[in-house]
N, C-alpha and C positions, 0 to 999 in steps of 0.2 A: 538607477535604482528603481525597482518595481516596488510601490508599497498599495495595501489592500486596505480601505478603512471599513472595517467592521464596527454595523450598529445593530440597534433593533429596526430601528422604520427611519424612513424623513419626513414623518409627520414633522408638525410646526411646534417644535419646540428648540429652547437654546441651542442644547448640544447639535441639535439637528441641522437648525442653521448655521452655526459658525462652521461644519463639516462640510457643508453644502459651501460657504465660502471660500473656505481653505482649498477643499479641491479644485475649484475652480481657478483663484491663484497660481496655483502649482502648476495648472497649464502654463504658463509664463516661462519655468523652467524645465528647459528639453530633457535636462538630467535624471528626471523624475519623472516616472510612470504613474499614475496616481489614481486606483480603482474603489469602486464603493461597491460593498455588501453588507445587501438587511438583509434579518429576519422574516420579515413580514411584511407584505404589499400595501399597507398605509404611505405612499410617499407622495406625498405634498410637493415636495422640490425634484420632482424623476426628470420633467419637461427641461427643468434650468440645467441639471447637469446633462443631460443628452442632448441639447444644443448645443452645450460647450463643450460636446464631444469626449465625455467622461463616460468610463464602462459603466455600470450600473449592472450589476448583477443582485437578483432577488430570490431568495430561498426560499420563496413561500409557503412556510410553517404557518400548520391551519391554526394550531394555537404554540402557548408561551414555552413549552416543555416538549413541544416533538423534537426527541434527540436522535431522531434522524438526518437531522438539520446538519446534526456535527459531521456524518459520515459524504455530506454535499458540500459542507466547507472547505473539508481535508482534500476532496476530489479536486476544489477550484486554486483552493492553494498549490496543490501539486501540479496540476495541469499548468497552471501561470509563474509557475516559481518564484513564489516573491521572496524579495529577501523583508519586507517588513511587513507585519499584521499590525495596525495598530486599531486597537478598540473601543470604542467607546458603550458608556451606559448599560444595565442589568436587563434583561440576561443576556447580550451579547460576550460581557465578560467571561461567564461560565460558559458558552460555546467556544467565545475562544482560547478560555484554558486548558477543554477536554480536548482540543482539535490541537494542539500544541504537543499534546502527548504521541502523536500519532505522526508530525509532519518532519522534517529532516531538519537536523538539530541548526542549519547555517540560518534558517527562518528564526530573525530575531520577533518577538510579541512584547508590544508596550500597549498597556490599558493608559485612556486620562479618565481622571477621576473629579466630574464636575460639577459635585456636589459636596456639601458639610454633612449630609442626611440622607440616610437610606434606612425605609421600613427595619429591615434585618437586620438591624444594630438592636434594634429593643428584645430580639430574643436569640435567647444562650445557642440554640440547637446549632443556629444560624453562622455562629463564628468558626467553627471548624471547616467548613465550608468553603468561608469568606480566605481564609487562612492560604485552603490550600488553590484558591482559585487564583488571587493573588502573585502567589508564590511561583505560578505558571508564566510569571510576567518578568521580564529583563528590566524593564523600567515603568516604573507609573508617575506619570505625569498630573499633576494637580494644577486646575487652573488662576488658584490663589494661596497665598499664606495659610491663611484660615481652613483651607479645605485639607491641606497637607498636615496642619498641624490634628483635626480632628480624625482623620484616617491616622496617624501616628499613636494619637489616644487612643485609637480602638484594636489596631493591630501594633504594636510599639517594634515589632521585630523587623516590620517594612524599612522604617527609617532609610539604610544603607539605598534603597531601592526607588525612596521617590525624591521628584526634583518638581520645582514649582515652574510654570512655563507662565506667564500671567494670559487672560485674554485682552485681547486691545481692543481698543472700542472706536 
């Protein structure tokens, strides 16, 4: 199974490190192919996964909204055929919803969702948006009770769609 982890950067943050762990794990099993792409060339941990001999592909978008980025995703999707995107963090999500529209429908896309709080919840324009960006996704994975129940508050029609995966520590 080829899966592609889509983020924004590997700057040092949570999401960023447990990504940078996971994949590296995943080298352990043959069954799984297991590639990274950012956004943006902030990556802090590039060194730890390309020793450990993990693709590392970078789209370097000069800023947060060049959605040119999307028609360089769909290329690396197509070119490596994955059968799994999975996503993490904003705006990675929304590249990889609009890149979803474009890529062959056997490429499954799961976003985690690893946060209770995101800016874009405090305004309205912002939920339709969120709705359909979502909505591009097979499965969204929350990394706690609390975060799944709070994305449920905000979008209630997910439900069917997310599952809590907890992080281990």
């Amino acid at each position: 199974m080829k899966i592609l982890n889509l983020i924004d950067s590997l700057y040092a943050g949570g999401a960023e490190s447990l990504l940078k762990n996971f994949v590296i794990e995943a080298k352990n099993y043959p069954n799984f192919k297991v590639d990274v792409c950012t956004l943006y060339s902030r990556n802090v941990f590039k060194e730890d996964l390309l020793k450990n001999g993990i693709n590392l592909y970078d789209l370097a978008l000069p800023f947060k909204y060049d959605f040119s980025g999307i028609f360089k995703l769909v290329k690396l999707i197509r070119e490596n055929n994955y059968d799994i995107v999975h996503v993490h963090l904003f705006p990675a999500d929304l590249f990889g919803a609009l890149a979803s529209l474009f890529v062959d429908k056997k490429t499954k896309f799961i976003f985690s969702e690893h946060s209770i709080y995101n800016r874009r919840r405090n305004f309205k324009l912002y939920k339709p948006i969120d709705i359909f960006v979502y909505s591009r996704y097979k499965r969204i994975v929350c990394v706690s009770n609390l975060v799944k129940e709070e994305l449920i508050n905000y979008i209630p029609g997910l439900v069917s769609k997310v599952i809590v995966i907890k992080n281990a520590i």
